[in-house]
C-alpha positions in Angstrom: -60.8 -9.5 228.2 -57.6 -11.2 226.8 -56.3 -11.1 230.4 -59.4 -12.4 232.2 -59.0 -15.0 229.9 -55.5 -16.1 230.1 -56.0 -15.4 234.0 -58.7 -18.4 234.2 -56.3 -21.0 232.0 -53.3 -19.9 234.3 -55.5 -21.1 237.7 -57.1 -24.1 235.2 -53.2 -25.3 235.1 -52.6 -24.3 238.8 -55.7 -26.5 240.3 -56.5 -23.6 242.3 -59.2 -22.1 240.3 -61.4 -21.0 242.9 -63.8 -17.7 243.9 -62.4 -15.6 245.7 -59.4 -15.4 242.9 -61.5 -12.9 240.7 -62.5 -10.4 242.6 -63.3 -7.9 240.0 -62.5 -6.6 236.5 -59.2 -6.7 235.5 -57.0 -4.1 234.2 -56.4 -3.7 230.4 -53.0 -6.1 229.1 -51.4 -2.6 228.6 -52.0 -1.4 231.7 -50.6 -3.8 233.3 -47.4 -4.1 231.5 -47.2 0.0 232.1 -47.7 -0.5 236.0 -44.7 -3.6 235.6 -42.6 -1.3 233.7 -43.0 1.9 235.4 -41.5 0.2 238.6 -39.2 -2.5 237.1 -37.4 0.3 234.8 -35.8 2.3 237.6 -34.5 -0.6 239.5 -33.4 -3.0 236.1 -31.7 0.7 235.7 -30.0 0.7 238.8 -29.2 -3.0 238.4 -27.4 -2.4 235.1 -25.1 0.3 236.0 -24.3 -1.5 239.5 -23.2 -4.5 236.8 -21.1 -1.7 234.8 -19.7 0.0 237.4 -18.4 -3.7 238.5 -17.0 -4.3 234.9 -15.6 -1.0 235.1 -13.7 -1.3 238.0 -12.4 -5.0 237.0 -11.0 -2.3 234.2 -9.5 -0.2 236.2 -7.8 -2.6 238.4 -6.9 -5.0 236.1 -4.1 -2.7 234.3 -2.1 -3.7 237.8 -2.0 -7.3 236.6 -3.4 -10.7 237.2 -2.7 -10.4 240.9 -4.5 -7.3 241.7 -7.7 -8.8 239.8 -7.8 -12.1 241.9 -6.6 -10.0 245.2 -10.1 -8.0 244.5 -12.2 -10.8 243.0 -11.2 -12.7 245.9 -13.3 -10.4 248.5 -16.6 -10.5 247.2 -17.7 -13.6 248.5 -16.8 -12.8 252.2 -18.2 -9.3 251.9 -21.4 -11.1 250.7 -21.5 -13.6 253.2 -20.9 -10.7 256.2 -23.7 -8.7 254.2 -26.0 -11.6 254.0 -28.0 -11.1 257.3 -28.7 -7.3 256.0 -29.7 -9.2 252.5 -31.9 -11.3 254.5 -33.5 -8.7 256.6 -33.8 -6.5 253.6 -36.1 -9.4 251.8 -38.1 -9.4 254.6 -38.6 -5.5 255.0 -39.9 -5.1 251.3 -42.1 -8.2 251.2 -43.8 -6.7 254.8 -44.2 -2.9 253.5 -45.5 -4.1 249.8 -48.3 -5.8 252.0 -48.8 -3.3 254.0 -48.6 -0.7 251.2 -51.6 -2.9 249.9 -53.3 -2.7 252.9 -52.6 1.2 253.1 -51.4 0.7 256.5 -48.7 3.3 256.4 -48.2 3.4 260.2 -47.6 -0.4 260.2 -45.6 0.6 257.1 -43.7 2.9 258.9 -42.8 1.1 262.4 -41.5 -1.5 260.4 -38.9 0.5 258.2 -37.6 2.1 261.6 -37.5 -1.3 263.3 -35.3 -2.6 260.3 -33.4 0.8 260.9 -32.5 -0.2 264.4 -31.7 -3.8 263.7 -29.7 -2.7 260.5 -27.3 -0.4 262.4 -26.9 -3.0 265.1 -25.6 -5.8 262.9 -23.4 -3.7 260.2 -21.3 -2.3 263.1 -20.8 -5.9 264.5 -20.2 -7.4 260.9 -17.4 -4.5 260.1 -15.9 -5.0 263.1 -15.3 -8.7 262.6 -14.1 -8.4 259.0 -11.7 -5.8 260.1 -10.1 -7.5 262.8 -10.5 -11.5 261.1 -9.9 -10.3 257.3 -7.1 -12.0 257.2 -8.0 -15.8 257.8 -11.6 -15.0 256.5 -9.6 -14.3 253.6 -7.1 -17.6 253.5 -10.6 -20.0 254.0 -11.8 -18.1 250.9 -8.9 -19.4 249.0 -6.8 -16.6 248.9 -3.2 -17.6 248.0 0.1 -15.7 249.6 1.2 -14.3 246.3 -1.2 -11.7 246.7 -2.8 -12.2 250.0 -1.6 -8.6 251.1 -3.5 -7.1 248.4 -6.6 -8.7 249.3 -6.4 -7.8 252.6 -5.4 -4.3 252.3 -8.9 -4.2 250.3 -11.2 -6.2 252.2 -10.2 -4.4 255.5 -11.2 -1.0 253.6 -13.9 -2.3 252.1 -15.2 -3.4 255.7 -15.5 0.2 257.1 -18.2 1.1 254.0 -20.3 -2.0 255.2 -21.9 0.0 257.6 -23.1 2.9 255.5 -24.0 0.3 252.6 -26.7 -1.7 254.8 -27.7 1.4 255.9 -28.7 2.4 252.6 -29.8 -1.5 251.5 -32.5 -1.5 253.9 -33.9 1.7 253.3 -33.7 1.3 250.0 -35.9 -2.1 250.6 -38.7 0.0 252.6 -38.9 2.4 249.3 -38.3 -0.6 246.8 -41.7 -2.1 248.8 -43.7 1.2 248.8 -43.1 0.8 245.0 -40.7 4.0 244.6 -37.8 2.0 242.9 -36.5 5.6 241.5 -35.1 6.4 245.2 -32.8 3.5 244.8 -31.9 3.9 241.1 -30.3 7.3 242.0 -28.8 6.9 245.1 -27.0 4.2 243.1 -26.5 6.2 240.3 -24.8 9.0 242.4 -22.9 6.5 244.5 -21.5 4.8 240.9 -20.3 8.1 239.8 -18.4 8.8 243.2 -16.8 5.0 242.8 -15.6 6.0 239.3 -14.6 9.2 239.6 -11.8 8.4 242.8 -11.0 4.4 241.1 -9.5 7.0 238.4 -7.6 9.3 240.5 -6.6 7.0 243.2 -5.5 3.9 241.6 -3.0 5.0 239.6 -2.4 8.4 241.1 -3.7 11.0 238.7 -2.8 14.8 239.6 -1.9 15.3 243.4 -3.6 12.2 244.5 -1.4 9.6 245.4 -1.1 6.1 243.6 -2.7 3.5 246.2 -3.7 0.6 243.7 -6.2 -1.8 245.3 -6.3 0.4 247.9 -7.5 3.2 246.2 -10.2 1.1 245.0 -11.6 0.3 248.3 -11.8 4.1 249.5 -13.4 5.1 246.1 -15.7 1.8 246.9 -16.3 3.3 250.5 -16.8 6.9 249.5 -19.8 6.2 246.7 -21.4 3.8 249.7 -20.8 6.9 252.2 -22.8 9.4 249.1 -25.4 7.1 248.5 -26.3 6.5 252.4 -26.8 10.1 252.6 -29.1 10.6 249.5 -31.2 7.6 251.1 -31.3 9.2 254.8 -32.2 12.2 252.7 -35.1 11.0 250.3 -37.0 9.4 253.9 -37.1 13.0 254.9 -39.9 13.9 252.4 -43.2 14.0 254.4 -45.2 13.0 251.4 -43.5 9.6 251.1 -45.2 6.6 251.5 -42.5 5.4 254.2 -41.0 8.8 255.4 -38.9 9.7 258.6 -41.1 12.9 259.3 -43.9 10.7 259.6 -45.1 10.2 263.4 -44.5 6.7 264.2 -42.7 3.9 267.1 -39.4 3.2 267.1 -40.2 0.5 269.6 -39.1 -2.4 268.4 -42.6 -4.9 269.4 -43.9 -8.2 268.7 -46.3 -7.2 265.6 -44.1 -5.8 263.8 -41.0 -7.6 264.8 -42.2 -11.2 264.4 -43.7 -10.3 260.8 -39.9 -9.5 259.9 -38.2 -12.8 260.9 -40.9 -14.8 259.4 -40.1 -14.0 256.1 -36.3 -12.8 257.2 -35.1 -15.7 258.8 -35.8 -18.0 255.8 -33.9 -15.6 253.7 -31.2 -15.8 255.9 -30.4 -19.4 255.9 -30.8 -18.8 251.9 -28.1 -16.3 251.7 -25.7 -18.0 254.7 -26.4 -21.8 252.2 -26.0 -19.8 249.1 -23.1 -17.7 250.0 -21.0 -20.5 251.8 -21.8 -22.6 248.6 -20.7 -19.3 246.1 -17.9 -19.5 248.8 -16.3 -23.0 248.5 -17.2 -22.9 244.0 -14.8 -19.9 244.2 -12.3 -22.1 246.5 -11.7 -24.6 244.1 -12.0 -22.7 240.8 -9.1 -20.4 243.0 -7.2 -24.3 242.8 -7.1 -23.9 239.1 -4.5 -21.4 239.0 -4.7 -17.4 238.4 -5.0 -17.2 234.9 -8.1 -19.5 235.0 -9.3 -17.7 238.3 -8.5 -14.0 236.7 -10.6 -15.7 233.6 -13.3 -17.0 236.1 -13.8 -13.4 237.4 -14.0 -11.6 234.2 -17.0 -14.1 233.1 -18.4 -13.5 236.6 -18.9 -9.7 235.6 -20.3 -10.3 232.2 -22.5 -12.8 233.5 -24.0 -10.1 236.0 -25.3 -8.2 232.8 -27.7 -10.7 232.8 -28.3 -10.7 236.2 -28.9 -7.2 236.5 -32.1 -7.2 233.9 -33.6 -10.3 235.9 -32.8 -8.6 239.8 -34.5 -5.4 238.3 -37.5 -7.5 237.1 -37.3 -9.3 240.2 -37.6 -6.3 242.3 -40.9 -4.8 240.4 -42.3 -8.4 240.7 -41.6 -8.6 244.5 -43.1 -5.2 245.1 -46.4 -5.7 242.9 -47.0 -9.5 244.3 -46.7 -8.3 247.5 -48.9 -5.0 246.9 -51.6 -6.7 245.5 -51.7 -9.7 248.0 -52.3 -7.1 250.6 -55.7 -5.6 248.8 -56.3 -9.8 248.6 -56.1 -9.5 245.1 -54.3 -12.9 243.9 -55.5 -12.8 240.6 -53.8 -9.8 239.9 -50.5 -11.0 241.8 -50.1 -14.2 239.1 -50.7 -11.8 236.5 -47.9 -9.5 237.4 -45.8 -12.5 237.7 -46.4 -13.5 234.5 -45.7 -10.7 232.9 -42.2 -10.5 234.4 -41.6 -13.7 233.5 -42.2 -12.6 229.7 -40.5 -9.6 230.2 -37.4 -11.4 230.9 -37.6 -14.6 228.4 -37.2 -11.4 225.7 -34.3 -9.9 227.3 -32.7 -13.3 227.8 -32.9 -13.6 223.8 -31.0 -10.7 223.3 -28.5 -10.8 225.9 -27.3 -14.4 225.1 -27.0 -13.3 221.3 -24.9 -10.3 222.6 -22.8 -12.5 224.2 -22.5 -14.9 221.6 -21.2 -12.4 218.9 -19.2 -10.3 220.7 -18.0 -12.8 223.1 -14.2 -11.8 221.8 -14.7 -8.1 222.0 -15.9 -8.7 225.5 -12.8 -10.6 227.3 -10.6 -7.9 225.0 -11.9 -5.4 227.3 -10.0 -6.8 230.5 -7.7 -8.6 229.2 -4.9 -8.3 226.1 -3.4 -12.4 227.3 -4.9 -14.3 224.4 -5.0 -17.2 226.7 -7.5 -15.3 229.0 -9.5 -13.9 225.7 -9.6 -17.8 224.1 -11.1 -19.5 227.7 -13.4 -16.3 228.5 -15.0 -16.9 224.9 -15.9 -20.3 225.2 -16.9 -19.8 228.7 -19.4 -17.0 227.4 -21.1 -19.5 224.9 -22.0 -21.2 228.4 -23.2 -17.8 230.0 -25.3 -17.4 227.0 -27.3 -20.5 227.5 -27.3 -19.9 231.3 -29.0 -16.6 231.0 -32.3 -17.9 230.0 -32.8 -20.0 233.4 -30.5 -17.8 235.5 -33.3 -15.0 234.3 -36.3 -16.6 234.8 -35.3 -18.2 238.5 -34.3 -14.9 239.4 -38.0 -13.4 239.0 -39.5 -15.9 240.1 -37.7 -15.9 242.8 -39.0 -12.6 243.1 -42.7 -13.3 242.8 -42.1 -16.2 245.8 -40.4 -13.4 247.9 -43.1 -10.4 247.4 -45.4 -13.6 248.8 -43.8 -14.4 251.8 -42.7 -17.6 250.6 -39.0 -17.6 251.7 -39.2 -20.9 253.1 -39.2 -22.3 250.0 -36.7 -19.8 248.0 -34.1 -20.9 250.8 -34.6 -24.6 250.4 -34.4 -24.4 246.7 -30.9 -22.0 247.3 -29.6 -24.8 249.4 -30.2 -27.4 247.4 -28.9 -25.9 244.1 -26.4 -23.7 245.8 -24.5 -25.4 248.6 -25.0 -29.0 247.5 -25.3 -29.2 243.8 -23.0 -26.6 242.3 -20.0 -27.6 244.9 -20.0 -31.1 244.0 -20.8 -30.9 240.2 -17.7 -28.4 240.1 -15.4 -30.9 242.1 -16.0 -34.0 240.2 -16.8 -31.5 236.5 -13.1 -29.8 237.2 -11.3 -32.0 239.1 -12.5 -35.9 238.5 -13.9 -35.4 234.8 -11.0 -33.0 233.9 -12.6 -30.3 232.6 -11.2 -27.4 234.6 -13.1 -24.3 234.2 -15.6 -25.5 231.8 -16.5 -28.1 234.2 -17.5 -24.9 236.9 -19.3 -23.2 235.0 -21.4 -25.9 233.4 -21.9 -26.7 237.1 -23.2 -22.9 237.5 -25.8 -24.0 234.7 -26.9 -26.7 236.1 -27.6 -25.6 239.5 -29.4 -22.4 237.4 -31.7 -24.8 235.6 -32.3 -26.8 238.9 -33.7 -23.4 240.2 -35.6 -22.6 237.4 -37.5 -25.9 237.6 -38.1 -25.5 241.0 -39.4 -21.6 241.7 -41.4 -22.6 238.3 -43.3 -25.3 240.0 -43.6 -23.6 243.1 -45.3 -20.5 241.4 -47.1 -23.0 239.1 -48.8 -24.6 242.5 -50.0 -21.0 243.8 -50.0 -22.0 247.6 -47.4 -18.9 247.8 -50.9 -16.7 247.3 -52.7 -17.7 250.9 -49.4 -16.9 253.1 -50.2 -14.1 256.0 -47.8 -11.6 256.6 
């Protein structure tokens, strides 16, 4: 009853109060926070350790100095921006197979994860190939300076060969993640962190008979836990039971219904990850102008900060999955509920997290770094990370909710916005006009969170997300 309530005030506020919304009686409030949880747990899970296993290896690395920390650091956005039309495709194949999990179309379920199959494999080959052969100038427009350039590309050209077996296992991992089976992912990741851990140790610095290959020994241990888990996820499609499942009899043709379905919610994704990587892209570029100390700073704050982000991408995945579900049995109602509840869900883990990194803020830098200067700027930056959580947390899930909907469009225009438009030139004039130097980036980084939040928030507030047709 309390839900049926607070259901009718939520459309009240929307303007959208209208029939067909409340279709029937809705579940009990703890039901439906078990149903949230039982699917966001595995992948805020997975989320989390992918975090640590990032901290971890900024560890590992960093007892070869300043440069080997930067040379790594300095990869990520190009690796992202190579990965972002698997990212984009991936959005697109867990919004369609949530709806069509709704619908209990498991055929249509099915075509589409072995369409997304095909078009995966296609495009990680090409993208390997080109950051192979072009890592080196990919690198030098990333900012990449020639007092460690060699390092980075040693690691990026590595890191390029585990690209294929990584989207591999992305987009699968997306079909399950829509099915609602967010487990399958959690463990593949889980088995493919322990891999990356295990060989960072022995090949880095050369433990036992294994020889001492530095960064280079953390791109094959990177490329061995991607190999790992794309075999656990080719694995786990084989079970016939499965909701999405290989040994299910279904098309490999690649047609019209299922294709065009795909790119409708894909292609706006796309240009969302392409804007938002490019703008990630030029904010590292001129925080890289600030010198290595501030950019080795900038990179250890990067990795805290993804504790945070982990908690909301793992809410954000149960919310895409459950929105999308229930707008397939044309159940709305239920779909505003669920995103809701995520959004409470992660207001409370914001609290915490932000007090963790308020008290510990010293303890956490000490763990990468013994420079004092490093320690002093990463402590002040965290005070900003803290109150960037609570947005950066809440955008992210609703975010979610947009995406399970179909709504890409809108995520992507938002992402520009904030992402290639905002944050670049707050960061320029904030560091480089103003004077503030680092500070001035990241408060850049919370502004263009907040503009986010604002915007997703009104966007769900509206509800037009709830008629899309997928």
């Amino acid at each position: 009853m309390k839900l049926h309530k607070r259901l009718l005030h939520i459309f009240s506020v929307q303007g959208i109060v209208r029939e067909q919304c409340i279709l029937s009686d809705l579940p009990e409030t703890k039901r439906v926070y078990g149903d949230f949880l039982k699917i966001a747990w595995p992948s805020t899970l997975e989320a989390i350790l992918v975090s640590l296993v990032g901290i971890i290896n900024t560890i590992m690395v960093s007892s070869l100095g300043e440069k080997a920390i930067v040379a790594v650091g300095i990869t990520n956005q190009p690796k992202y921006i190579l990965l972002a039309i698997i990212m984009s495709l991936n959005v697109g194949v867990t919004a369609i197979i949530a709806r069509r999990k709704g619908q209990n179309d498991r055929d249509g379920a099915n075509h589409t994860l072995r369409v997304s199959i095909l078009i995966s494999i296609t495009i990680s080959a090409l993208m390997a190939f080109l950051g192979f052969v072009f890592a080196s100038p990919i690198l030098k427009l990333a900012g990449a300076e020639a007092s460690y350039m060699q390092y980075a590309v040693d690691y990026f050209r590595i890191l390029m060969i585990s690209i294929f077996f990584t989207s591999l296992s992305l987009t699968i991992n997306a079909a399950q993640r829509g099915s609602g089976n967010t487990k399958i992912s959690m463990q593949t990741n889980i088995a493919a962190n322990i891999i990356n851990i295990i060989f960072n140790y022995l090949l880095i610095n050369g433990i036992g008979f294994f020889p001492r290959l530095e960064v280079k020994g953390a791109a094959i241990a990177a490329t061995l836990g991607s190999i790992v888990a794309c075999l656990m996820s080719i694995i786990k499609l084989l079970n016939k039971d499965g909701f999405v499942s290989l040994r299910y009899k279904s098309s490999w043709k690649i047609s019209k219904t299922i294709f065009n379905p795909i790119i409708k919610v894909s292609s706006s994704a796309l240009a969302e990850q392409v804007f938002m990587r490019i703008g990630f892209l030029i904010f590292a570029a001129f925080i890289a102008r600030l010198g290595t100390t501030n950019y080795a700073t900038h990179l250890i704050c990067l990795n805290i900060l993804n504790i945070s982000f982990s908690f909301g991408d793992g809410i954000a995945i149960a919310a895409t999955s459950l929105v999308g579900q229930n707008l397939g049995k044309s159940r709305s109602d239920l779909a505003i509920i669920y995103g809701n509840v995520g959004q409470r869900i992660a207001f409370v883990i914001s609290i915490m997290i932000s007090i963790f990194f308020i008290i510990f803020r010293f303890d956490l830098m000490a763990l990468f770094s013994n420079d004092p200067r490093v320690i002093t700027l990463g402590s002040h930056i965290l005070i900003i990370i803290a109150i960037t959580t609570y947005a950066q947390t809440s955008q992210v899930v609703m975010s979610g909710c947009l995406r399970g909907a179909g709504d890409a469009v809108f995520v992507a225009s938002a992402s520009l916005i904030s992402t290639a438009i905002i944050r670049p030139i707050l960061t320029y004039v904030l560091c480089f006009s103003v004077g503030l130097g680092l500070y001035g980036a990241w408060i850049a980084l919370l502004l263009d969170q907040g503009f986010r939040c604002i915007a997703n928030f009104k966007r769900f507030s509206g509800g037009k997300w709830s008629n899309i047709i997928l």
